[in-house]
C-alpha positions as CSV (number, residue, x, y, z in Angstrom):
1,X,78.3,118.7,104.8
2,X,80.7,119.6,102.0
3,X,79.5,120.8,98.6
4,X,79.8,117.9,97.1
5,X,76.9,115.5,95.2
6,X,74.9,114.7,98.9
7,X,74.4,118.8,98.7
8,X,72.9,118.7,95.2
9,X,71.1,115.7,95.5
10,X,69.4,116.9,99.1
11,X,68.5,120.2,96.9
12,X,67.2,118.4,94.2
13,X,64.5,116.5,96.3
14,X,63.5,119.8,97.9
15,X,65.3,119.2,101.7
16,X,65.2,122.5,103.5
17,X,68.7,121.5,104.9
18,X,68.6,124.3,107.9
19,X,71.7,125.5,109.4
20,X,75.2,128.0,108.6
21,X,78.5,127.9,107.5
22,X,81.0,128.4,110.1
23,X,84.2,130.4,110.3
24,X,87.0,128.8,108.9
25,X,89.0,130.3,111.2
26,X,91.0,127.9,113.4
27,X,94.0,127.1,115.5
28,X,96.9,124.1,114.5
29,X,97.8,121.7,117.4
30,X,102.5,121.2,117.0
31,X,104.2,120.0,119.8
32,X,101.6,120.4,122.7
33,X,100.6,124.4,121.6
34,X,98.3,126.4,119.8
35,X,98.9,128.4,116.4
36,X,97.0,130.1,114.2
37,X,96.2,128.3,111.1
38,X,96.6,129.6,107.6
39,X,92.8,129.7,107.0
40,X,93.1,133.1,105.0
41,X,95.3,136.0,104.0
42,X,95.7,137.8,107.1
43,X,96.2,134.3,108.9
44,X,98.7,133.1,106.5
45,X,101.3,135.9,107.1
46,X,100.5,136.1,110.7
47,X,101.0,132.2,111.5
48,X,104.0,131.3,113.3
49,X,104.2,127.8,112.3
50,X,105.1,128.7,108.6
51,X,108.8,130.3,107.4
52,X,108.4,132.9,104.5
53,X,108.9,130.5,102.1
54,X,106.7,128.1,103.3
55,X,104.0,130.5,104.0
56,X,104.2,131.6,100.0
57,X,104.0,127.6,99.2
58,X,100.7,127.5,100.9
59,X,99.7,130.6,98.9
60,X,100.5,129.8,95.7
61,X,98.4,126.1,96.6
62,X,95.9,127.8,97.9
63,X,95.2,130.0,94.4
64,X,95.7,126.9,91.9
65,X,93.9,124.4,93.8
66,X,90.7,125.0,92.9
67,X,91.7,124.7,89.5
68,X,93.9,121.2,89.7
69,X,92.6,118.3,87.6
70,X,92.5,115.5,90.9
71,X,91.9,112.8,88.6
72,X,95.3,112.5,87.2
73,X,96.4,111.6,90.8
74,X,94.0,108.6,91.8
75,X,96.3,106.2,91.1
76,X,98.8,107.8,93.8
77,X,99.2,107.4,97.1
78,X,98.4,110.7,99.3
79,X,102.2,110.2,100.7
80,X,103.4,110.5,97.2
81,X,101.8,113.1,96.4
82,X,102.4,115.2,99.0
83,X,105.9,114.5,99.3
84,X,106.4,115.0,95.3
85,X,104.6,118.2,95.2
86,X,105.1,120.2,98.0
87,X,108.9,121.1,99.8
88,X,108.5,123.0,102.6
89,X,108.4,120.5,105.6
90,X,105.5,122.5,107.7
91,X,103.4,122.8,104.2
92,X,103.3,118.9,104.0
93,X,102.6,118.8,107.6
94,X,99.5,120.9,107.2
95,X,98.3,119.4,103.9
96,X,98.6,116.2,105.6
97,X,96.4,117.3,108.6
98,X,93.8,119.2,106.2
99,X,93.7,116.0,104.0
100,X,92.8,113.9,107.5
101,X,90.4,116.0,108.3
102,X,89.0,115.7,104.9
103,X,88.5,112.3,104.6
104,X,88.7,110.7,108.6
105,X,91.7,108.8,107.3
106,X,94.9,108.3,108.8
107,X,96.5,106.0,106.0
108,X,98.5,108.2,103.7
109,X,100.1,105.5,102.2
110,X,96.9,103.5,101.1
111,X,94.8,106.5,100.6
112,X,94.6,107.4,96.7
113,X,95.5,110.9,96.4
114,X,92.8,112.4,93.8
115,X,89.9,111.5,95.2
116,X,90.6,113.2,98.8
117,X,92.1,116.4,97.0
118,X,88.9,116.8,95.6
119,X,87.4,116.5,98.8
120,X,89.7,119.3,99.8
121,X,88.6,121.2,97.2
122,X,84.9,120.7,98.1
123,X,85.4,122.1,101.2
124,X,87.6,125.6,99.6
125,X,84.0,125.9,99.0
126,X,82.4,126.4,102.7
127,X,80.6,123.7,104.6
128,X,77.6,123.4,106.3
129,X,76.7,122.7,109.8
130,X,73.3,121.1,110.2
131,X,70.4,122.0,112.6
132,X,69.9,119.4,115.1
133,X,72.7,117.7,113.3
134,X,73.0,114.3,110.6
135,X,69.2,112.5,112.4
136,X,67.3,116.0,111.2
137,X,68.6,114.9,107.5
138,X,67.5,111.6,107.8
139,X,63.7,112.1,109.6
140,X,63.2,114.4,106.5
141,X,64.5,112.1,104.3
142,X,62.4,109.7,105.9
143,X,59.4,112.1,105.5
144,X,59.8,113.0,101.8
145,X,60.0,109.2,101.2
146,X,56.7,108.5,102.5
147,X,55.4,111.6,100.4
148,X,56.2,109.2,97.2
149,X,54.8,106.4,98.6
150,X,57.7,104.6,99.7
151,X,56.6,101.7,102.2
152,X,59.1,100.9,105.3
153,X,59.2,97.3,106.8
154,X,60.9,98.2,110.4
155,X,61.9,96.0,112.9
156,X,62.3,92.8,110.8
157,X,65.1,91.6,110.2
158,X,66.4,90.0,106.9
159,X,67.8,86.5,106.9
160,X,68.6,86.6,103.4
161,X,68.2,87.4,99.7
162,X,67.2,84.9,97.7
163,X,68.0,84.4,94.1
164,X,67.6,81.8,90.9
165,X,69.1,81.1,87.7
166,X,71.1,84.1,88.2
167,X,68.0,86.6,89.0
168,X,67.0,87.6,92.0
169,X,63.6,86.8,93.5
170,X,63.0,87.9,96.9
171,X,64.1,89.1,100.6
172,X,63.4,86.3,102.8
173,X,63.1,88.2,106.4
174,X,63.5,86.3,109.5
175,X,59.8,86.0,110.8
176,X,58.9,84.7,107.3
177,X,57.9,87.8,105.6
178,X,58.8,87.5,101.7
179,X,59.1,90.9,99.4
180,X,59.2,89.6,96.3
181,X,61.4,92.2,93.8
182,X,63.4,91.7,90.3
183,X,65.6,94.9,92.0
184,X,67.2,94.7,95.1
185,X,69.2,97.5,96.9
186,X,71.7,96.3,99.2
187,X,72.8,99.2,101.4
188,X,74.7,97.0,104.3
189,X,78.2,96.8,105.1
190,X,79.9,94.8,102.0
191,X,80.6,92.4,105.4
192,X,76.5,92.1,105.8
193,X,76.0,92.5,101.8
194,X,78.0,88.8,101.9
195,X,76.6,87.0,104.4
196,X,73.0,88.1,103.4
197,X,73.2,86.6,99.7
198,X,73.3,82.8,98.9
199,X,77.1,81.7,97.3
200,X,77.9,84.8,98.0
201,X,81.5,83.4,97.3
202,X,81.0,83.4,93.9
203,X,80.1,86.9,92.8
204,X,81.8,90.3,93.1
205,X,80.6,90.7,96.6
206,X,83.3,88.7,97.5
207,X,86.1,90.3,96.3
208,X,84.0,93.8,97.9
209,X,84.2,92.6,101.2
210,X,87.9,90.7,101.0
211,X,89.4,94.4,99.7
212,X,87.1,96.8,102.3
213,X,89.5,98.0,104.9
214,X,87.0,99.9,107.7
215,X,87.8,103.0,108.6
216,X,87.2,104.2,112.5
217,X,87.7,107.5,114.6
218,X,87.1,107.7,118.5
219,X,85.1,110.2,119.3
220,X,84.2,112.4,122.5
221,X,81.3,114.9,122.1
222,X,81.0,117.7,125.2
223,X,78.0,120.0,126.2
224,X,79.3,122.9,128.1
225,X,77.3,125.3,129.7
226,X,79.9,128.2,128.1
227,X,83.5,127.8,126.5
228,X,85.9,128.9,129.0
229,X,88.3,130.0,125.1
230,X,85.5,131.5,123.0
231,X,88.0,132.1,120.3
232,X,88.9,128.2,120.5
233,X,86.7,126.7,118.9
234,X,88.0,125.0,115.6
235,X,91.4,123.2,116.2
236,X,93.5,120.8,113.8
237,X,95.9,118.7,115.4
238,X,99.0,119.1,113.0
239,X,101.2,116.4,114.4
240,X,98.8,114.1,116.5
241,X,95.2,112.7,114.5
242,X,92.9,114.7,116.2
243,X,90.4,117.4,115.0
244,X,87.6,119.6,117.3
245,X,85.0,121.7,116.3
246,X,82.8,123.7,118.5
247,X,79.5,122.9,115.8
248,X,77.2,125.2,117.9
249,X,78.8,128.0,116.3
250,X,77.2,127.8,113.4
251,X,73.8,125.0,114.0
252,X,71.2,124.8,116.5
253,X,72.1,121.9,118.8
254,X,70.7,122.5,122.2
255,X,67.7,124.0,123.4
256,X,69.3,125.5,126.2
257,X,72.0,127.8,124.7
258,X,74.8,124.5,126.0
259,X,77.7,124.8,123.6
260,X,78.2,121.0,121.8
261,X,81.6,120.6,120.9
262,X,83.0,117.6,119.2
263,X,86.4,116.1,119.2
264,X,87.9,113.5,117.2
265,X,91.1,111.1,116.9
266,X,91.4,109.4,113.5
267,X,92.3,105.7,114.1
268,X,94.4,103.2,112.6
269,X,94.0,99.9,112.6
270,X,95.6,99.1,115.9
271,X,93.1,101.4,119.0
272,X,93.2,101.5,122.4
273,X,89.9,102.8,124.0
274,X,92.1,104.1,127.3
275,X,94.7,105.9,125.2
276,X,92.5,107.4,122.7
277,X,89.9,109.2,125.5
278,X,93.0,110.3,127.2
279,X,94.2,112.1,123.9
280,X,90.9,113.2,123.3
281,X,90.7,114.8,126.9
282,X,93.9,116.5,126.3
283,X,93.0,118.0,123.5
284,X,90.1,119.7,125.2
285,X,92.7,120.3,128.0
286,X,95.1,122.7,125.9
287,X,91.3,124.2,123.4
288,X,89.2,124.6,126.5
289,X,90.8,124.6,130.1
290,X,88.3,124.4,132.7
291,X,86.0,122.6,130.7
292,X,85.4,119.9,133.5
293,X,84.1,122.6,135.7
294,X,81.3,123.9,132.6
295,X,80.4,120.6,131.5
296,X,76.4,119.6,131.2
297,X,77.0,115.8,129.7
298,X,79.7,114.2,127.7
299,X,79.3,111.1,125.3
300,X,82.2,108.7,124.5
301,X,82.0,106.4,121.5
302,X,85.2,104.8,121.5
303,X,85.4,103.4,117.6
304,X,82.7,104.6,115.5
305,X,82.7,103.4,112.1
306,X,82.8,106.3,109.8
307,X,82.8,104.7,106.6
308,X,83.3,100.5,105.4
309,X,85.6,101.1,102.7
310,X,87.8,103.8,101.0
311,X,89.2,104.8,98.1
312,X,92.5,103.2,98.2
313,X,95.3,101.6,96.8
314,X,94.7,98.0,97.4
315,X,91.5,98.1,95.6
316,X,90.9,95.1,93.3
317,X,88.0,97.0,91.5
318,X,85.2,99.7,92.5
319,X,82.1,98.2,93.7
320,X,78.8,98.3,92.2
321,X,76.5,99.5,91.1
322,X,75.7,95.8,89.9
323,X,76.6,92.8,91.1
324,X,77.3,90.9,87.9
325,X,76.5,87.6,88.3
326,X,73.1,88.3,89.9
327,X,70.2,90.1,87.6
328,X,68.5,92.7,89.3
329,X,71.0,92.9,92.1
330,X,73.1,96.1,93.4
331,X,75.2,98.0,96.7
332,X,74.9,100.8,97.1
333,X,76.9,102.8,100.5
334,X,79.6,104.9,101.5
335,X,81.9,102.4,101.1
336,X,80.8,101.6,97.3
337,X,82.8,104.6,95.9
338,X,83.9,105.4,92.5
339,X,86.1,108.3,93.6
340,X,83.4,109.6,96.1
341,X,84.1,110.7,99.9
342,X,81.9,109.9,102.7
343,X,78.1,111.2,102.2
344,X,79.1,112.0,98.7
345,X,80.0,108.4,97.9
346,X,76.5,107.5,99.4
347,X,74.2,109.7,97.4
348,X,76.4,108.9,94.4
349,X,76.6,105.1,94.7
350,X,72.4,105.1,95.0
351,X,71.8,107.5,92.1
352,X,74.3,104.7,90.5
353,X,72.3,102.1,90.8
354,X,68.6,103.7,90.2
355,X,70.4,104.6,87.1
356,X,71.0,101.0,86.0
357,X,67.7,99.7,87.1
358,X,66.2,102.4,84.9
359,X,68.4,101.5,81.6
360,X,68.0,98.1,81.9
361,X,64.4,98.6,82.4
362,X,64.1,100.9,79.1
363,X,66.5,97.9,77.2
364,X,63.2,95.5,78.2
365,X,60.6,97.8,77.0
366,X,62.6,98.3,73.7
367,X,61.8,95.0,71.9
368,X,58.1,95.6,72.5
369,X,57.7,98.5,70.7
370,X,60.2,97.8,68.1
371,X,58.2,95.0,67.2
372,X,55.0,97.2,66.8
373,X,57.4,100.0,64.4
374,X,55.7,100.1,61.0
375,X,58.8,101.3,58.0
């Protein structure tokens, strides 16, 4: 977790949030070997995949970027920026491999450029490694709910969400369980969002869900009983899509001391299952040889959604918080972003909505008590 608006909002509602920052430093995957990566000062001179001048490119980045005003580039592709900005060949290689890794997208010509150089910036800051990983997050999340009274309906599924003269009435599940609300949350795909609302076709969902491109990584996640390269254990591929991180280094995952070490290959929209755990293997091949031979269990999830939509350049409009042409009707989600990455775009999008229930609530109670105002 990057520090970013997920971290503030977790803080704000009191989540303990256990676990450690790990070492940023890491290794750079060019042409089938390992290189130190420019991760910090001694780093940056030592690295062998950088010339001089390339090395002081990444330097002189490296002290104004916390500083740059990303907004001025959302309207840019990542491509164009990157090819506009910086001139030393490896330099754009990396940034391009940082920026991947910062986002899980491998479409730098779609991907607008300011909102994933903020995410880069976000992570300048440190990131955390959670405890018993993301499901810790959410049972507490779950728990602190409850504390407020929030009721959960589980295991019923919804058929639809039905509305009237442009208001919305009630979610219509489908063992004939009504919950009858003038605000509705809709945190599904924009996919789901669609088929769950009534003329869908003529509202803003539509255009949502025509102009959400999905984006997907292949993932292979290790438990080793020790890592053969204990100095291996954060590795960027620089000119293939794949990324590994030992996350044990830093968060309690096992109960038995098993290092849990997850790699990843960003996808495009063409994947082959085969090909991709092949790359993946390879990868942990050249980090961690021998790591057949200290393996306790391996899990293979061949396309994962990581997020519905992104922030890119074939966007019609950014969705939500309402849907306009339905009262009392909003998205929230990752993939309802108004510049936001990932988790960010999640907490963001919901604290968007609550937001314009609560106005629109206050803009109701108004006319009441102007009426009673005595001049």
């Amino acid at each position: 977790m990057y520090s970013g608006d997920a971290l503030a909002t977790f803080r704000e509602l009191g989540l303990r949030l256990q676990g450690n920052q790990p070492s940023i430093d890491g290794y750079g995957i060019w042409k089938g070997k390992l290189s130190t990566l420019p991760m910090g000062v001694k780093s940056l001179f030592t690295t062998p995949l950088l010339s001089w001048k390339g090395k002081l490119e990444v330097a002189a980045w490296l002290t104004k970027l916390g500083k740059l005003d990303t907004h001025q580039y959302d309207q840019i592709s990542l491509r164009e920026w990157i090819e506009a900005n910086l001139r030393d060949p490896m330099v754009r290689n990396l940034f391009y491999s940082l920026l991947r890794t910062a986002s899980y997208v491998a479409a730098p010509d779609l991907q607008a450029a300011g909102p994933v150089l903020k995410q880069l910036q976000n992570s300048l800051q440190g990131v955390l490694y959670l405890d018993r990983g993301w499901g810790a997050l959410v049972d507490e999340l779950r728990e602190k709910a409850s504390e407020y009274g929030v009721r959960f309906l589980t295991k019923s599924h919804v058929h639809c969400i039905e509305h009237q003269d442009g208001k919305v009435q009630q979610v219509l599940c489908e063992d004939g369980t009504k919950v009858k609300a003038s605000h509705i949350v809709v945190t599904t795909p924009p996919s789901v969002a669609y088929q769950l609302v009534p003329r869908a076709e003529a509202t803003a969902l539509h255009t949502w869900k025509e102009q959400a491109m999905e984006v997907t990584a292949a993932c292979l996640d290790v438990a080793l009983r020790r890592l053969p390269k204990p100095k291996q254990q954060f590795v960027y591929g620089i000119d293939q899509p794949v990324f590994l991180s030992n996350q044990s280094r830093a968060a309690y995952l096992s109960e038995d001391g098993a290092q849990v070490v997850c790699v990843i290959k960003y996808q495009g929209r063409e994947t082959n299952s085969e090909k991709d755990l092949q790359d993946l293997e390879q990868t942990l091949d050249l980090v961690q040889p021998g790591w057949r031979d200290e393996l306790v269990v391996k899990q293979y999830l061949p396309k994962i959604t990581v997020c519905h939509d992104f922030m890119h350049l074939q966007r019609e409009e950014n969705p939500g918080p309402a849907v306009p042409e339905i009262k009392g009707l909003y998205v929230a989600g990752e993939w309802a972003s108004h510049g936001e990455l990932l988790v960010d775009a999640a907490t963001a999008s919901a604290k968007r909505a609550v937001q314009h229930i609560l106005s629109h609530e206050e803009m109701e109670r108004r006319p009441y008590y102007e009426h009673r105002n005595i001049v």
